[in-house]
C-alpha positions in Angstrom: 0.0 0.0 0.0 1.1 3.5 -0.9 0.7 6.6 0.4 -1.6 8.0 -1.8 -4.2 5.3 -0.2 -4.3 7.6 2.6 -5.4 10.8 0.6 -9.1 8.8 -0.4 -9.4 6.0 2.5 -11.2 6.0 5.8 -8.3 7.0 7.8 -6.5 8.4 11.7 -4.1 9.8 12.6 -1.6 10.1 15.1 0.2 7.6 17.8 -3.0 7.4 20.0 -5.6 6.9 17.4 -3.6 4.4 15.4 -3.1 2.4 18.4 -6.9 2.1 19.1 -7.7 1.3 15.7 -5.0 -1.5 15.8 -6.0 -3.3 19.0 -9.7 -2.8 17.5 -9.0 -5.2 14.9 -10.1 -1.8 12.6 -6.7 -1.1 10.7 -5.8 -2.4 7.3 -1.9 -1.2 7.4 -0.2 1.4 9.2 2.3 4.0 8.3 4.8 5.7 10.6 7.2 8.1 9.7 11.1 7.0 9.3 12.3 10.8 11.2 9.4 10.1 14.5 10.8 9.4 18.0 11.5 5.8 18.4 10.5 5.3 21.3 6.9 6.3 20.7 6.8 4.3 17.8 8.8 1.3 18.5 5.4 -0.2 20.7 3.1 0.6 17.9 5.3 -2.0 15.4 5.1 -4.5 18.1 1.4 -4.1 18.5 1.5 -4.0 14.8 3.6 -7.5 14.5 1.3 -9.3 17.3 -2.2 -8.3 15.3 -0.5 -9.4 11.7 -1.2 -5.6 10.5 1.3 -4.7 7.8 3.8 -1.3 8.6 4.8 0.8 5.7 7.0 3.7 6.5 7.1 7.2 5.1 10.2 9.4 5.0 9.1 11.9 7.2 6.5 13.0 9.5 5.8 16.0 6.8 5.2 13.7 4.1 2.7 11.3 6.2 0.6 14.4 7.4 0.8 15.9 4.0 -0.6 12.1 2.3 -3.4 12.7 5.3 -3.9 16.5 4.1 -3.0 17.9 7.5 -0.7 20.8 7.7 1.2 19.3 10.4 3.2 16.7 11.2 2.2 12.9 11.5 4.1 9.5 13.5 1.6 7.7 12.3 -1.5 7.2 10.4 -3.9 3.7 9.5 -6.0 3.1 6.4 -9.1 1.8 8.4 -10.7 -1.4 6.5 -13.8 -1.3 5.1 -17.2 -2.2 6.5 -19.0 -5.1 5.1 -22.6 -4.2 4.2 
């Protein structure tokens, strides 16, 4: 998954939010940002790896808020999956 999913999906944003969605069982794959603090998002892979959600990484935090259009800064962000209807 690229980037540019973010820009049209369902989508959150930030270290919290991402979290939630991931223990939810709602997120499809998560980005974080290569330049974020390690040490906020070294849990979040691990919580990634244990619920099999896939981690795709973007340069920086200004190019994961920019894919969210946010004028800020982002350490993270999930593409939320679909509901079945």
């Amino acid at each position: 998954m690229t980037l540019d999913a973010l820009k049209s999906a369902s989508r959150v944003m930030g270290i919290k939010q991402v979290s939630k969605a991931v223990k939810r069982g709602d997120a499809e794959c998560v980005f974080v940002a290569d330049d974020a603090d390690e040490r906020v998002i070294k849990p979040l892979q691990i919580l990634c790896r244990e619920q099999d959600v896939p981690v795709e990484h973007a340069a920086t935090m200004a190019d994961l808020g920019n894919a969210c259009g946010i004028e800020v800064g982002a350490a993270a962000a999930a593409v939320l999956k679909q509901p079945i209807c």
